[in-house]
C-alpha positions in Angstrom: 1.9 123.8 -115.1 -0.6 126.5 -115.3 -2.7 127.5 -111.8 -0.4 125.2 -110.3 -2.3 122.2 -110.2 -1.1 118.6 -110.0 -2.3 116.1 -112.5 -3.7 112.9 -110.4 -1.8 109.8 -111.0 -4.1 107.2 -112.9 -3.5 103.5 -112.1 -2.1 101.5 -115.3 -5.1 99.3 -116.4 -2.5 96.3 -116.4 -1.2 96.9 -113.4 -5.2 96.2 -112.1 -6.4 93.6 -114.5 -3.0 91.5 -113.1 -4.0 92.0 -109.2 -7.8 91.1 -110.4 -6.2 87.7 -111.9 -4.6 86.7 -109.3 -7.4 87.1 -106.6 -9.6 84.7 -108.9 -6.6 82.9 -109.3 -6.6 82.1 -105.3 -10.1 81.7 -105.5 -10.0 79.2 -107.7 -7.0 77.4 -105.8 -8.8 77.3 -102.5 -11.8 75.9 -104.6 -10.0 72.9 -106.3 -8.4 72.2 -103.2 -10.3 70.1 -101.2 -11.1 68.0 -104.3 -7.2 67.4 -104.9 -6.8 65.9 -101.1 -10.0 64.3 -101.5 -9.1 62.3 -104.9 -5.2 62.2 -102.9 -6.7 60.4 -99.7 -8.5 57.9 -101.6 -6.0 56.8 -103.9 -4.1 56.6 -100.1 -6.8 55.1 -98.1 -7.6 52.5 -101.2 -4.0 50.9 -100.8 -4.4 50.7 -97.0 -7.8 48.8 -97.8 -6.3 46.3 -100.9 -3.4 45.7 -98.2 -5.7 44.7 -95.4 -8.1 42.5 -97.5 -5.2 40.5 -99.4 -3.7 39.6 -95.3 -7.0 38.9 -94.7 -7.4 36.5 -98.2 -4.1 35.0 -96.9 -5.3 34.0 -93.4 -8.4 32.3 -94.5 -6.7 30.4 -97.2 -4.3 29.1 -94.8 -7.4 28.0 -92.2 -8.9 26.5 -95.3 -5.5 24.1 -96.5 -5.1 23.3 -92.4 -8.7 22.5 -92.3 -8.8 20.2 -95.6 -5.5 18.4 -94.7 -6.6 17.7 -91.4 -10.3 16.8 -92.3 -12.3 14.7 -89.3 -9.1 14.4 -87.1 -8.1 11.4 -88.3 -9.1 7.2 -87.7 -13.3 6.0 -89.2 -15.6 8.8 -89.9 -17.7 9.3 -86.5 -17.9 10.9 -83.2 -17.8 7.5 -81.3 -14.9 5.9 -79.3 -12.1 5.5 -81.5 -13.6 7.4 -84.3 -11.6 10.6 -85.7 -9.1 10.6 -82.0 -7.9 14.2 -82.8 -11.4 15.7 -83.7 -11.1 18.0 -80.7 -8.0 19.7 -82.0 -8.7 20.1 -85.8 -11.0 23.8 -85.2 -8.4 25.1 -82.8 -5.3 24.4 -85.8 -7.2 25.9 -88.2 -7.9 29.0 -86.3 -4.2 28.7 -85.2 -3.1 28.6 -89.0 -5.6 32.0 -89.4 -4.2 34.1 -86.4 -0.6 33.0 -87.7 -1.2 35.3 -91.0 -3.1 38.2 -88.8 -0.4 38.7 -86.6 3.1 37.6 -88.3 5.1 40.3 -88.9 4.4 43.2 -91.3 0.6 42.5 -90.9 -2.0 45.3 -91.0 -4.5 43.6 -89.5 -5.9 44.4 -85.9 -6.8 41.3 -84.4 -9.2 43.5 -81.9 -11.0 44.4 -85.2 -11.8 41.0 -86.0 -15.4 40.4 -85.7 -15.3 36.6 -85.9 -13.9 33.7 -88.1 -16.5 31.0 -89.4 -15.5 27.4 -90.5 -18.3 25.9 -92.1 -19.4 23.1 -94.7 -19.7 24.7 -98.2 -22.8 24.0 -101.0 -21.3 23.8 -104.0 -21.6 27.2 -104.7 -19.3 28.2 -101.0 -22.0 29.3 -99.2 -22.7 28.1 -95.6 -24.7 24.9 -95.2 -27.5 25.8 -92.6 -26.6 24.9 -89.2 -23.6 23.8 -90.1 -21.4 26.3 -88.7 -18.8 26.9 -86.2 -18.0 30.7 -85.1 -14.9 31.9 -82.6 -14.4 35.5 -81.8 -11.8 37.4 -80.7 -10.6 36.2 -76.8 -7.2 37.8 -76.2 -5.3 34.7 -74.9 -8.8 32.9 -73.9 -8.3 30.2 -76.9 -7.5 26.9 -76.4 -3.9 26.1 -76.3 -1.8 25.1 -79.6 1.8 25.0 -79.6 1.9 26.2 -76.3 0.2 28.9 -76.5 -3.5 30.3 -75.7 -5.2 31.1 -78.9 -7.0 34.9 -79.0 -9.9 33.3 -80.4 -12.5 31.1 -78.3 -15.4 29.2 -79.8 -18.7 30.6 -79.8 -20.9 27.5 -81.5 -20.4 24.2 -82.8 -22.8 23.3 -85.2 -20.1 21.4 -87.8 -17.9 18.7 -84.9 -14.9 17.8 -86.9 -15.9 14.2 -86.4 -18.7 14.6 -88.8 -16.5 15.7 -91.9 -16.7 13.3 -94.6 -13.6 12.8 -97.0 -14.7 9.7 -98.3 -14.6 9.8 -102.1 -16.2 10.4 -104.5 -18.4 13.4 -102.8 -16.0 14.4 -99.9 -16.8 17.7 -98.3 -16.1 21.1 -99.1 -14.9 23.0 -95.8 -15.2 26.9 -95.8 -13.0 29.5 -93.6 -14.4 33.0 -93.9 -13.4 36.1 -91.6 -15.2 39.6 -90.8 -13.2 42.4 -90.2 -13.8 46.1 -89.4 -11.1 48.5 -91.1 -10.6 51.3 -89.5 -9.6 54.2 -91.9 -6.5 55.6 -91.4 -6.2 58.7 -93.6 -8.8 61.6 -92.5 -10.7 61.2 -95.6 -13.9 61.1 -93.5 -13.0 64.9 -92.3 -12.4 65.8 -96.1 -15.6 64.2 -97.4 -17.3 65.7 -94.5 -16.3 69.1 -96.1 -18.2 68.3 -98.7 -20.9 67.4 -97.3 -20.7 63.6 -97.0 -19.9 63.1 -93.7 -19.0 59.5 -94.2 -18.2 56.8 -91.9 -14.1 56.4 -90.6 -14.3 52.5 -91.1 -15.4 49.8 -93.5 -16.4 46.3 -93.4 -14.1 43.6 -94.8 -14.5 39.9 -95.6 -13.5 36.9 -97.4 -13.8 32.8 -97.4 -12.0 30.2 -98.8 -13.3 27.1 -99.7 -11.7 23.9 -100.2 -12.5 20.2 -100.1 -11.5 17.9 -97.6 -8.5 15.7 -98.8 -10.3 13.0 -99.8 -9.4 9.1 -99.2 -8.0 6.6 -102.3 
């Protein structure tokens, strides 16, 4: 080559347009990201939830069918002598027949995280009947006894006695067994909505009732 100069290597345009894709290619990955594990944890987290909530439909279906087949206890409507003789044990089976479902095996459910179990008498519609209301909370092994064994639920009020449940027909009562629960999440979808500015909260409230009428006499 003349004077002895050396050309300057030029760099290939594809050879740049290629390393310029694939840096707004990584940009774009690192972008979709956290929406991906987003959408992923809540599709996750949402089956944890429908799981905890149909244990929790279970249990207070199973108080409700204890409570309506055991009704006032038993014997004449009444909280005299002789009226209803097993009155005093009817709330304790049906929060036996509840606890049953919240801790047999395979269960979700946290009995710590139960905020308290209500058996009540329904309005037609299955809402609580003011002041008629009975609540127990959680009481690791401070329950009155039932097979033998201390309940982990304790009465808090009495505002329904068994005694006074009517199944006399053709208007017998409609007895109600609902349960709070807080769910505590357990996928860290809180962190990942955080990233996005959310910042939610790591747990949930959960409820449900069941209502049913109390077998009625013939």
């Amino acid at each position: 080559m003349s004077g002895g100069l050396v050309p300057r290597l030029r760099p290939r345009a594809g050879t740049a347009r290629r390393s310029g894709e694939r840096g707004q290619g990584l940009v774009e990955f690192a972008a979709v990201v956290p929406f991906f594990l987003f959408l992923l944890l809540g599709m996750l987290e949402f089956g944890f939830v429908f799981d905890h909530h149909l244990t929790i439909s279970y249990a207070t279906r199973e108080g409700a069918r204890a409570g309506a087949a055991l009704a006032n206890g038993g014997g004449p409507l009444g909280c005299g002598a002789g009226q209803s003789p097993n009155r005093a044990s009817v709330d304790a089976l049906i929060v036996a027949a509840v606890q049953r479902v919240l801790t047999s095996p395979g269960s979700p459910i946290a009995p710590n995280r139960v905020i308290e179990i209500r058996i009540y008498k329904a309005t037609a519609t299955g809402g609580e009947v003011t002041g008629k209301v009975n609540v127990w909370r959680y009481d690791p092994s401070g329950g009155p006894m039932v097979d033998g064994r201390a309940l982990d639920f304790s009465p808090q009020t009495v505002g329904w006695p068994a005694c006074e449940r009517s199944n006399v027909t053709p208007n017998p009562d409609s007895l109600g067994v609902s349960l709070r629960y807080t769910y505590q999440f357990v996928t860290p979808l809180a962190a990942v909505a955080a990233f996005f500015g959310g910042g939610g909260p790591a747990s949930l409230p959960i409820s449900d009732r069941t209502v049913m009428a109390v077998n009625p006499t013939q």
